[in-house]
Each structure stands twice: as structure tokens, then as C-alpha cells.
FIDRENTI-472318 format. One record per residue (C-alpha): x, y, z; chain. Coordinates in Angstrom, 2 decimals, padded with zeros to 5 digits. Layout:
BEGIN
+---------+---------+---------+--------+
|    east |   north |      up | chaine |
+---------+---------+---------+--------+
|       X |       Y |       Z |      A |
...
+---------+---------+---------+--------+
REM end
This chain:
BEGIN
+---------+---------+---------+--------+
|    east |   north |      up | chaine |
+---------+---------+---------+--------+
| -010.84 | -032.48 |  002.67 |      A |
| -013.02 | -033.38 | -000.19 |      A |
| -012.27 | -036.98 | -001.37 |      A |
| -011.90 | -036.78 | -005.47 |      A |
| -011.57 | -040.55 | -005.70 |      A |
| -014.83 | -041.47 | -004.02 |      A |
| -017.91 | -042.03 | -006.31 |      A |
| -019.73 | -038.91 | -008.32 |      A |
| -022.38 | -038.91 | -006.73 |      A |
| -021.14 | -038.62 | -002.88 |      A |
| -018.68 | -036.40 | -004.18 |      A |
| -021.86 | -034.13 | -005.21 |      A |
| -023.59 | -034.67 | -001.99 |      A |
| -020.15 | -033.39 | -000.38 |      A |
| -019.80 | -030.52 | -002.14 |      A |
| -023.45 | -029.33 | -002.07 |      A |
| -023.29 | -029.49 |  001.88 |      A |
| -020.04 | -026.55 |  001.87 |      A |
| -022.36 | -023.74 |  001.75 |      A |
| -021.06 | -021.64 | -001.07 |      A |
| -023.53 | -018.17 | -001.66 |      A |
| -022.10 | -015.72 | -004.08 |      A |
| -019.80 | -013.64 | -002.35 |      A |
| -018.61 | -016.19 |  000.01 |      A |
| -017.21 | -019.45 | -001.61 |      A |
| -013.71 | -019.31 |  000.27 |      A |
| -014.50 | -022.39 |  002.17 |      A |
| -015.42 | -024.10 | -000.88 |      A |
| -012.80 | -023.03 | -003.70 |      A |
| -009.91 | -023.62 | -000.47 |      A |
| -011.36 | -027.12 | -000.01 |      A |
| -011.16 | -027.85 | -004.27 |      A |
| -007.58 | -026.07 | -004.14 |      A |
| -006.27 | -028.30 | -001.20 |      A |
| -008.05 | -031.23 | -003.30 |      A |
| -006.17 | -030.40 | -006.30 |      A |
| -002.87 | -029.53 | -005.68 |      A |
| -002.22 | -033.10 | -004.18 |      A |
| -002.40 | -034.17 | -007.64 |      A |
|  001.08 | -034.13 | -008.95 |      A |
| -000.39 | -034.00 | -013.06 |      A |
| -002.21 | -030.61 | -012.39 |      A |
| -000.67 | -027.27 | -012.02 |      A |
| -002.87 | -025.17 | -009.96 |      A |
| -003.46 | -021.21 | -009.83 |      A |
| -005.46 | -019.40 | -007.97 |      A |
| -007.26 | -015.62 | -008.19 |      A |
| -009.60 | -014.39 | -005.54 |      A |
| -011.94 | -017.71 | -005.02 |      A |
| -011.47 | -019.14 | -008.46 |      A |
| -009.45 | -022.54 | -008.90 |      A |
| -007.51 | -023.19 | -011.91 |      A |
| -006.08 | -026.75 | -012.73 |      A |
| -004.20 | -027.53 | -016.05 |      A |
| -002.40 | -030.33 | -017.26 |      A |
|  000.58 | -030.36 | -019.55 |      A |
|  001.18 | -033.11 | -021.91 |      A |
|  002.04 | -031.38 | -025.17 |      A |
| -001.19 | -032.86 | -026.81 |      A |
| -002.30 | -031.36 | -029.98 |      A |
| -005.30 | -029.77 | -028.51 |      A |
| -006.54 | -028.02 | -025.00 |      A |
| -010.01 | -027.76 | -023.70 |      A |
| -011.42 | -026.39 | -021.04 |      A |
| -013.92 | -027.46 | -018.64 |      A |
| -015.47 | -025.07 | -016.30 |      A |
| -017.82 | -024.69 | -013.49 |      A |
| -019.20 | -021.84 | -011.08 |      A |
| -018.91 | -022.94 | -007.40 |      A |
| -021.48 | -020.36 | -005.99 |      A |
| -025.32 | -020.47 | -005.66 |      A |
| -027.87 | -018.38 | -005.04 |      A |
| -028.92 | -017.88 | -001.24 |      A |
| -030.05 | -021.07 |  000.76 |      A |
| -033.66 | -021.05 |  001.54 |      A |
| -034.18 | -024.24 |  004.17 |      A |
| -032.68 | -026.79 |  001.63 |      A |
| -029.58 | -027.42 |  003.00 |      A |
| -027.98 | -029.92 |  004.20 |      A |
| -028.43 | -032.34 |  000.87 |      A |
| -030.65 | -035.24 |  001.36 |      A |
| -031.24 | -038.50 | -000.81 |      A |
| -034.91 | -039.74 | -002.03 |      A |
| -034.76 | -042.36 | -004.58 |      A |
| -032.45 | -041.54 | -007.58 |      A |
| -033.05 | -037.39 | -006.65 |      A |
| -030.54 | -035.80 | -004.40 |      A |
| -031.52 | -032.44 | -002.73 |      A |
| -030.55 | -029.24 | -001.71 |      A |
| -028.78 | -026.08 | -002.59 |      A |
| -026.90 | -026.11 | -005.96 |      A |
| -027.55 | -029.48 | -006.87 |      A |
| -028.73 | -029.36 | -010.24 |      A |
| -027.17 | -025.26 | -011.13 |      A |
| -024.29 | -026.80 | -010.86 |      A |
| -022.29 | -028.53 | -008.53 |      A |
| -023.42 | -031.48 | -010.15 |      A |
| -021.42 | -030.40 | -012.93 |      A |
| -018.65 | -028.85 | -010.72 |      A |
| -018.28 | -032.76 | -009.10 |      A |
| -017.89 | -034.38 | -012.39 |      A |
| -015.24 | -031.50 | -013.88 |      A |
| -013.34 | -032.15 | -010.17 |      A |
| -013.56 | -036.38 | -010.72 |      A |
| -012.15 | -035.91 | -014.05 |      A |
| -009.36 | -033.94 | -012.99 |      A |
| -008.30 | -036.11 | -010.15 |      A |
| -008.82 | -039.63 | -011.96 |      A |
| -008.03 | -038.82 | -015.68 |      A |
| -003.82 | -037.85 | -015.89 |      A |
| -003.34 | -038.34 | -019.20 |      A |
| -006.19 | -037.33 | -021.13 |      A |
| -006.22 | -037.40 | -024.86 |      A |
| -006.26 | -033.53 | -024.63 |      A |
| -004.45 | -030.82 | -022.89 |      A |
| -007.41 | -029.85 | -020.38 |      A |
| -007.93 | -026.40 | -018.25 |      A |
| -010.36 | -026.93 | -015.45 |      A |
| -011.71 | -023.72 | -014.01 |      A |
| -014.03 | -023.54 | -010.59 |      A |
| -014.72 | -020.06 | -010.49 |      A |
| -016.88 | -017.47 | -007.59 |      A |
| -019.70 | -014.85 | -008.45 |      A |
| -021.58 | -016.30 | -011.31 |      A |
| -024.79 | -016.07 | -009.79 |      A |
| -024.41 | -012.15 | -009.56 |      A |
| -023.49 | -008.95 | -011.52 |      A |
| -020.70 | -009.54 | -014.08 |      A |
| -018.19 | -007.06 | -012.58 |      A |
| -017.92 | -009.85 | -009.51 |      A |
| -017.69 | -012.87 | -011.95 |      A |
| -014.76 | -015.07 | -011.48 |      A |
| -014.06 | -015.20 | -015.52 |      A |
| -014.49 | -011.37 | -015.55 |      A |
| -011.30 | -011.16 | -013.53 |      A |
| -009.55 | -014.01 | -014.71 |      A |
| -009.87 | -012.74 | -018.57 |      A |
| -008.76 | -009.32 | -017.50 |      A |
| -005.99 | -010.37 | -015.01 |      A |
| -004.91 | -013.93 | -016.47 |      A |
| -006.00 | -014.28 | -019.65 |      A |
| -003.55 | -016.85 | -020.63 |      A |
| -005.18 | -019.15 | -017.67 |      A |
| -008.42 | -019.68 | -020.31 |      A |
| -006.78 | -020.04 | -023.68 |      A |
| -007.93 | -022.97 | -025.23 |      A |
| -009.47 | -024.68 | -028.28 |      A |
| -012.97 | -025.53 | -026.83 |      A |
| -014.45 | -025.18 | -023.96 |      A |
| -017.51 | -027.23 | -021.81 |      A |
| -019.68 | -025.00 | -019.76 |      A |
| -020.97 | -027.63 | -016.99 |      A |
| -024.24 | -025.09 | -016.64 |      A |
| -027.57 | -027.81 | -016.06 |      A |
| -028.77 | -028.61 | -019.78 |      A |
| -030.31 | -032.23 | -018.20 |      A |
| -027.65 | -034.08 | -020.00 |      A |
| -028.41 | -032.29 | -023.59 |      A |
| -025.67 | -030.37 | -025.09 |      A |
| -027.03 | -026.86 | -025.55 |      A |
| -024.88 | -024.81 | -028.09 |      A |
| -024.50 | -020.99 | -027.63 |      A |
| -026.26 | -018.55 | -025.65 |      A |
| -028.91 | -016.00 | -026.71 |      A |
| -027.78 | -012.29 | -025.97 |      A |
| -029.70 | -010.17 | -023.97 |      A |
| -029.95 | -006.30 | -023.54 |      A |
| -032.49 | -004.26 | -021.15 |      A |
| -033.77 | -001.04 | -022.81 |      A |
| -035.77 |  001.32 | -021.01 |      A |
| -038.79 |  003.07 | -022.53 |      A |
| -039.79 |  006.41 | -021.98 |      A |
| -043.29 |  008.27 | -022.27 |      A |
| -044.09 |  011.47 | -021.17 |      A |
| -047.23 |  014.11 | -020.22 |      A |
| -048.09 |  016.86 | -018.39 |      A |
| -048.15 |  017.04 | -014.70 |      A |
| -051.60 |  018.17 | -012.58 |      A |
| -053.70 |  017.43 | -009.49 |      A |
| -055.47 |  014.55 | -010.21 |      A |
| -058.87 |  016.47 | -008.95 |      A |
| -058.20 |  018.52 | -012.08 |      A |
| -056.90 |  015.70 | -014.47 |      A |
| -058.10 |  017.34 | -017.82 |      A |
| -055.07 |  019.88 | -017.45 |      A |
| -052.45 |  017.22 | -017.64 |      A |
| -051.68 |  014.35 | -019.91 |      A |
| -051.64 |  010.98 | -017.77 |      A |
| -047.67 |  009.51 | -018.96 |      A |
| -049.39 |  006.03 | -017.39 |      A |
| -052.47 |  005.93 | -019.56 |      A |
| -049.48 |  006.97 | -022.51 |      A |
| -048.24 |  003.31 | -021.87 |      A |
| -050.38 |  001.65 | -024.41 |      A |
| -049.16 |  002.15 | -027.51 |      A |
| -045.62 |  000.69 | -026.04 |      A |
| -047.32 | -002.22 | -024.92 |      A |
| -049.43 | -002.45 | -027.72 |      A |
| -046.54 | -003.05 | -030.22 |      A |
| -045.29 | -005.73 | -027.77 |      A |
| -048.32 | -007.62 | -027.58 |      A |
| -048.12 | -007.40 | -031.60 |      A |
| -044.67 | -008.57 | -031.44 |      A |
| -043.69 | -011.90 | -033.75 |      A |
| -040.30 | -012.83 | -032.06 |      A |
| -037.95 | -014.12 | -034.61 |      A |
| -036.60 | -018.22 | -034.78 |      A |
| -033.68 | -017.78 | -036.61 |      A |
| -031.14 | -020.86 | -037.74 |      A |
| -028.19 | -020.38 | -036.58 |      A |
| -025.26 | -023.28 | -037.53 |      A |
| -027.90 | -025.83 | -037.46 |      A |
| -029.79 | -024.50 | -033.91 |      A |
| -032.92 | -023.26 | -033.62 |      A |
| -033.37 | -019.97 | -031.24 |      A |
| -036.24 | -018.81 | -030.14 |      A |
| -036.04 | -014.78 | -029.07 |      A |
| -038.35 | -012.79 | -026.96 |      A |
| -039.36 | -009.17 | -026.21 |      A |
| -041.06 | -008.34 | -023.12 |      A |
| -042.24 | -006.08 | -020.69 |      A |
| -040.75 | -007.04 | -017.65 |      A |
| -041.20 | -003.54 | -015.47 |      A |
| -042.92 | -000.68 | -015.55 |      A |
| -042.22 |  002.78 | -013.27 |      A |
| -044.27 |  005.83 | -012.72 |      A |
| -046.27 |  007.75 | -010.90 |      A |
| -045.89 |  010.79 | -008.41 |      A |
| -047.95 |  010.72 | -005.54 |      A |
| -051.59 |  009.86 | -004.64 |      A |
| -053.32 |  012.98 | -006.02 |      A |
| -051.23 |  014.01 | -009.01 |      A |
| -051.59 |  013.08 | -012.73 |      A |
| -047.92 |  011.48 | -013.98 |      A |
| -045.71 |  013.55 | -016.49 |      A |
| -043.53 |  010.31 | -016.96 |      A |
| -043.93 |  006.78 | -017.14 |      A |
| -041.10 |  003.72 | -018.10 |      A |
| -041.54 |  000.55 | -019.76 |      A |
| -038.49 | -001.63 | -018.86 |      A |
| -038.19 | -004.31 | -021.70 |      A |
| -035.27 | -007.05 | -021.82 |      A |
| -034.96 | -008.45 | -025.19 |      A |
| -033.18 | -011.78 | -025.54 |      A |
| -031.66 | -012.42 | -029.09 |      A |
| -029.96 | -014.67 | -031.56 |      A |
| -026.19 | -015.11 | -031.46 |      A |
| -026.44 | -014.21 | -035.08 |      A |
| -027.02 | -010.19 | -033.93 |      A |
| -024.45 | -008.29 | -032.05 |      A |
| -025.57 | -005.87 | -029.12 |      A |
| -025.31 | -002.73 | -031.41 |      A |
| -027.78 | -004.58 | -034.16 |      A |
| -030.02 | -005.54 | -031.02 |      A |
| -030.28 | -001.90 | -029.78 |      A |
| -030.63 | -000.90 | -033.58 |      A |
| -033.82 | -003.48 | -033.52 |      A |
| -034.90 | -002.40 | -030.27 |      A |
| -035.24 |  001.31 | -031.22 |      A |
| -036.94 |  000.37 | -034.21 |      A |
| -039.49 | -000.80 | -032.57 |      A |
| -040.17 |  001.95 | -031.09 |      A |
| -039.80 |  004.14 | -032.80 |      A |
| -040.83 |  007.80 | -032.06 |      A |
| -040.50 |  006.98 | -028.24 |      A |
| -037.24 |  007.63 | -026.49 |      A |
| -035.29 |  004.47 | -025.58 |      A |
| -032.47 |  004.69 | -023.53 |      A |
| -029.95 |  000.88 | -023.20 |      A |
| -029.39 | -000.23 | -019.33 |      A |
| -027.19 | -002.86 | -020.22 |      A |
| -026.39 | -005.43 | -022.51 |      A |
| -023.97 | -008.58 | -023.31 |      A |
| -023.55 | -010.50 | -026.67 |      A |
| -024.58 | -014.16 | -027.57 |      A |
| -022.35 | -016.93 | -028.41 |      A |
| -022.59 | -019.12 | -031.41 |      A |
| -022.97 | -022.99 | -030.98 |      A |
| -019.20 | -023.65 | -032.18 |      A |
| -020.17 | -026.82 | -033.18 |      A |
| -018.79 | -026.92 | -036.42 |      A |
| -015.11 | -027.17 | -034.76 |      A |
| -013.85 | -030.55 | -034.94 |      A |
| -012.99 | -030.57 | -031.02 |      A |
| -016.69 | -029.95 | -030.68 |      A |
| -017.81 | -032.23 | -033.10 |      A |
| -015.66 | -035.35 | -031.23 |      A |
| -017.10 | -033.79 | -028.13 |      A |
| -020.67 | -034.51 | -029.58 |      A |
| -020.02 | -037.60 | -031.03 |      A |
| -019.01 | -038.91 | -027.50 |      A |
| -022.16 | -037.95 | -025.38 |      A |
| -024.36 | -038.43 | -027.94 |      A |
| -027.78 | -036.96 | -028.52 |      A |
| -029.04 | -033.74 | -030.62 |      A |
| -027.90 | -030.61 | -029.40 |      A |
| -029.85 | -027.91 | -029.48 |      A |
| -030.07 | -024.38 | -028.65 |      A |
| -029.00 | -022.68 | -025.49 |      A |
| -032.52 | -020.34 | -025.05 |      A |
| -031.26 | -018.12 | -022.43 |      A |
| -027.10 | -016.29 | -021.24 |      A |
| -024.35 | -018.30 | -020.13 |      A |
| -020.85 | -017.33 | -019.29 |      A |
| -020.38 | -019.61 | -022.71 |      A |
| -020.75 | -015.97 | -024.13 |      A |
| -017.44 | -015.01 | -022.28 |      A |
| -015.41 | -017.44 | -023.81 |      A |
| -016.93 | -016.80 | -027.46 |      A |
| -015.45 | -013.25 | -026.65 |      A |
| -012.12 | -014.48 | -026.45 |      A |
| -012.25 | -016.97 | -029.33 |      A |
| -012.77 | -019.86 | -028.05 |      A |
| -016.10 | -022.11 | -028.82 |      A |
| -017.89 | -023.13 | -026.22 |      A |
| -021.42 | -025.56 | -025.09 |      A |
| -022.90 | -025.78 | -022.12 |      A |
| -023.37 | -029.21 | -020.91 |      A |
| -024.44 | -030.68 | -017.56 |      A |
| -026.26 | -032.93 | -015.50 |      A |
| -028.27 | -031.05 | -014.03 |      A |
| -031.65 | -029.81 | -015.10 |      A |
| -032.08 | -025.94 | -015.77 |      A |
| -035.78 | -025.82 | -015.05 |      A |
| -034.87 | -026.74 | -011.09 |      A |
| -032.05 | -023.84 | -011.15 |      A |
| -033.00 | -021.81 | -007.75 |      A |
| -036.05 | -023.38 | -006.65 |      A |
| -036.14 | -024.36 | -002.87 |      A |
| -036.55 | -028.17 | -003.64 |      A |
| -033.65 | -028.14 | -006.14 |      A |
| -032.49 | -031.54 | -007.07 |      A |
| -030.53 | -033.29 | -009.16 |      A |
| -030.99 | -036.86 | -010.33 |      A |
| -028.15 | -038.87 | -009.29 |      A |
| -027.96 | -041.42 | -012.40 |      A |
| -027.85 | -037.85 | -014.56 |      A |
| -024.37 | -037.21 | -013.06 |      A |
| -022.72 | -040.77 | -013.18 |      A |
| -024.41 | -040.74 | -016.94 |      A |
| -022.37 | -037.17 | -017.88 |      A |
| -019.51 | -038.48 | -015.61 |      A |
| -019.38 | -041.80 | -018.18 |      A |
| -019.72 | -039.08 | -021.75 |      A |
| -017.10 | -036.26 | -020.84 |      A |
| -013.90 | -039.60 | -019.62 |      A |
| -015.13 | -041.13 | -022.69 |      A |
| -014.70 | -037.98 | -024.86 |      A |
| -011.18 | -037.45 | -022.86 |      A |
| -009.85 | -041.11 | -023.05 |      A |
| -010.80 | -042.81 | -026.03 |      A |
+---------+---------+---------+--------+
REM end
């Protein structure tokens, strides 16, 4: 049984060491569940492999805190190990880092100056339809009501406000098929490619301001598909482009954008989910910056954040781990990161 009172950063070590790879996180969210329903100031529900703990106080205000408890696969680097001030292995730093500090707040805070909603959900680390929040907005939405919510995604102890959107367009080219010993009957769709990527290398991605955060958005290439066989000119080629975007767009003015640029080829919209705002303009988020300090800045990439902006309720992401480590094989997190973020969110729920 995971110990909650034992120090944050053994309580990381322990957690890292349950393996937990999307899809199978029982072991884990049944250990956090046994963990937190022998706290008698929590009430605790449960759907599929995500955790829900909430207090009830009657405070003025409820936040939530939440964490995914999945990683990707492990690649050699488990069981955790200890160098210094690093601790390694599977999920350190994306995020059980953050998932130990949510679960030592829970278990040693009882009367926090807020109402809080902790949430350890499954399947963040694959396609949205499996996503813990995904079910628990559709099947329990009353379980995530709140006025603010902390996403405890790595951000190296920085609060990162927001999330870009992001959208994957596909663009099509066409030609005229023929054997490739004969190439001047067809029209190569391949060699058709360049005015496509022509307009991306010409591309000036936008830096909009957006309530006092600077994003940065991109446009790029990221596939390309074609061809028929060995000995026969193309008649079709696809550029696959993902476009990441301000929170200050929705995904219909994105695709509007996207076709724009290019226009007078046929673009066809693979998928696509909104941004989220930084919310930091809410007074629950601005005592929530004045306690762990720093300047926030913008969150340059999707975050489940994006769910909760979808149901009205701001949200940051904030953790101690650091993104840039998320799924390498010699993932680590540094250990005084997590008692520092440990120290910020109790002082932002006690004082």
C-alpha cells in the first residue's frame, strides 16, 4: 500500500516503480484508491482506472488538481534509481512527480483553504476517446466542476498558462498515372509537392498576445504519402501538415487559416482539438500565482488543460517535472523540483 505520509520524494520513487503503461494502470489507480479512501476527509469515486478524491468543507471556492497516472511504454528504465538530486526511470518527470505531490496534498492537507477535487486519471498518453477525463466529463461531469483547476503536466516548476490547439490537415495533389519508362505521358503527383512545401518554407508563424502570454504557432510538414509501385509515375501525392495555434483561434478559424493557405489545393481536416486560454486573470488563479511565484508563461504545445477550458473552468499546467525529458529512456526528475512544488501548491492551499 502506498504510504501518503512518507516524504515526496520516496513517495515518487514508489509510485514510478508500479508500472503503469496506458491501457493498464489498474494496479496503480487500485493502489491510490486503497491509499485514499483511508482518509476519512476525502470522498472517493471511481470510473474505469480514474481516482477521484474531494473534500467538503463548504469553502467559498473549489479547485481541482489533477494528474494522469499512465506513461508511455517502458524501454529498460525501470525500476527508478537515485543519482545525486536526479531520480530515474519511467514517468518521473511526465508526471508522477506531479501525481506524488497532488496524492501528499490530499492525504496531509484536511482542511484546505479551498474546496479541492483531486483527479488521477488512465489513458492520457493515448487517443482521446481512451482518456480518463473524456469519460469522466461525459459520464460524471459533476465529478470536475470547479473554479480552477492545476494540471500537474512537467512545466519544470514554471506555471505554463493555456495550451496551443492543434489540428492535422491533409494535403492533396494530383497527376496522371504512367509507366515510369514512359514518364512524359503522366504528370508525377510527387514532383507536384513543391509548391505545397514551398508556401511552408515561406511560412511566418504568428506570436500572438494572448492575456499577457506569448505563443509561438507552427505549420509543418510532418508526413508525406505517395507513390504506386517501382515502375509507375504517381497520380497522387499527400502532404500531412499539423498546425499548432493560439488559444485566441477556434478549430473552425484554424481550418479556415489552414485552407487559406492553400489555397487552390484540396485540403481535407484529420482531426483537431481547441486551445485553452491562460485563465489567469481569475482571482483563484491569480492567488495561485502569487503563491509559487515566478512568471508564467505560455503553454507551447496540448494539454488536457484544453478539456477543462471546454467545460468552463480555467486551468494551468504546473509541475515539477521537466517537459523536455517527457518519454526519453533516461527520464528523470530532479528530486529538490518536487519537494520545491510540494512547498508552493500547501502554501497556496493553507495560507
Amino acid at each position: 500500500m502506498l504510504d501518503l505520509t512518507q516524504d515526496v520524494r520516496a513517495l515518487t520513487a514508489a509510485i514510478v516503480d508500479i508500472e503503469s503503461v496506458s491501457g493498464a494502470e489498474r494496479a496503480l489507480a487500485d493502489e491510490v484508491e486503497r491509499a485514499l479512501v483511508a482518509l476519512p476527509h476525502l470522498k472517493i469515486d471511481r470510473s474505469g482506472e480514474t481516482v477521484v478524491a474531494r473534500t467538503s468543507l463548504g469553502r467559498g471556492e473549489r479547485v481541482l488538481i489533477a494528474g494522469h497516472l499512465d506513461t508511455v511504454p517502458v524501454h529498460g528504465n525501470l525500476p527508478s534509481r537515485v543519482e545525486g538530486d536526479l531520480l530515474h526511470g519511467c514517468g518521473t518527470s511526465d508526471m508522477k512527480a506531479g501525481v506524488a505531490v497532488a496524492l501528499r496534498l490530499a492525504a496531509t492537507v484536511p482542511a484546505p483553504n479551498r474546496d479541492v477535487t483531486y483527479v488521477f486519471y488512465d489513458c492520457e498518453e493515448v487517443e482521446a476517446e481512451r482518456n480518463g477525463l473524456t469519460r469522466v466529463a461525459r459520464d460524471h461531469a459533476g465529478w470536475l466542476a470547479a473554479d480552477f483547476a492545476v494540471l500537474m503536466e512537467p512545466t519544470d516548476g514554471v506555471i505554463e498558462g493555456g495550451c496551443q490547439g492543434t489540428l492535422r490537415a491533409e494535403i492533396l495533389v494530383t497527376g496522371k498515372r504512367a509507366h515510369s519508362a514512359r514518364s512524359w505521358f503522366g504528370v508525377n503527383a510527387i514532383h507536384g509537392i513543391e509548391p505545397v512545401l514551398a508556401r511552408l518554407n515561406a511560412y511566418e508563424a504568428r506570436q500572438p498576445v494572448v492575456d499577457g502570454l506569448r505563443y509561438h504557432e507552427g505549420l509543418n510538414a510532418v508526413g508525406v504519402r505517395g507513390g504506386v509501385a517501382g515502375n509507375v509515375i504517381p497520380d497522387s501525392c499527400v502532404v500531412v501538415v499539423n498546425y499548432r495555434f493560439a488559444p485566441d483561434l477556434t478549430v473552425d478559424e484554424a481550418q479556415a487559416h489552414v485552407q487559406e493557405v492553400f489555397d487552390g489545393f484540396e485540403v481535407s481536416f484529420t482531426d483537431g482539438a481547441p486551445g485553452a486560454r491562460p485563465g489567469l486573470t481569475h482571482p483563484v488563479a491569480a492567488a495561485f500565482t502569487a503563491a509559487v511565484g515566478g512568471e508564467p508563461r505560455a503553454k507551447l504545445g496540448w494539454t488536457d488543460v484544453s478539456r477543462f477550458s471546454a467545460l468552463g473552468v480555467p486551468a494551468v499546467n504546473y509541475g515539477p517535472g521537466d517537459p523536455n525529458l517527457a518519454h526519453q529512456q533516461g527520464e528523470y526528475v530532479s528530486l529538490t523540483k518536487i519537494v520545491e512544488g510540494e512547498r508552493a501548491m500547501r502554501d497556496w492551499l493553507t495560507k
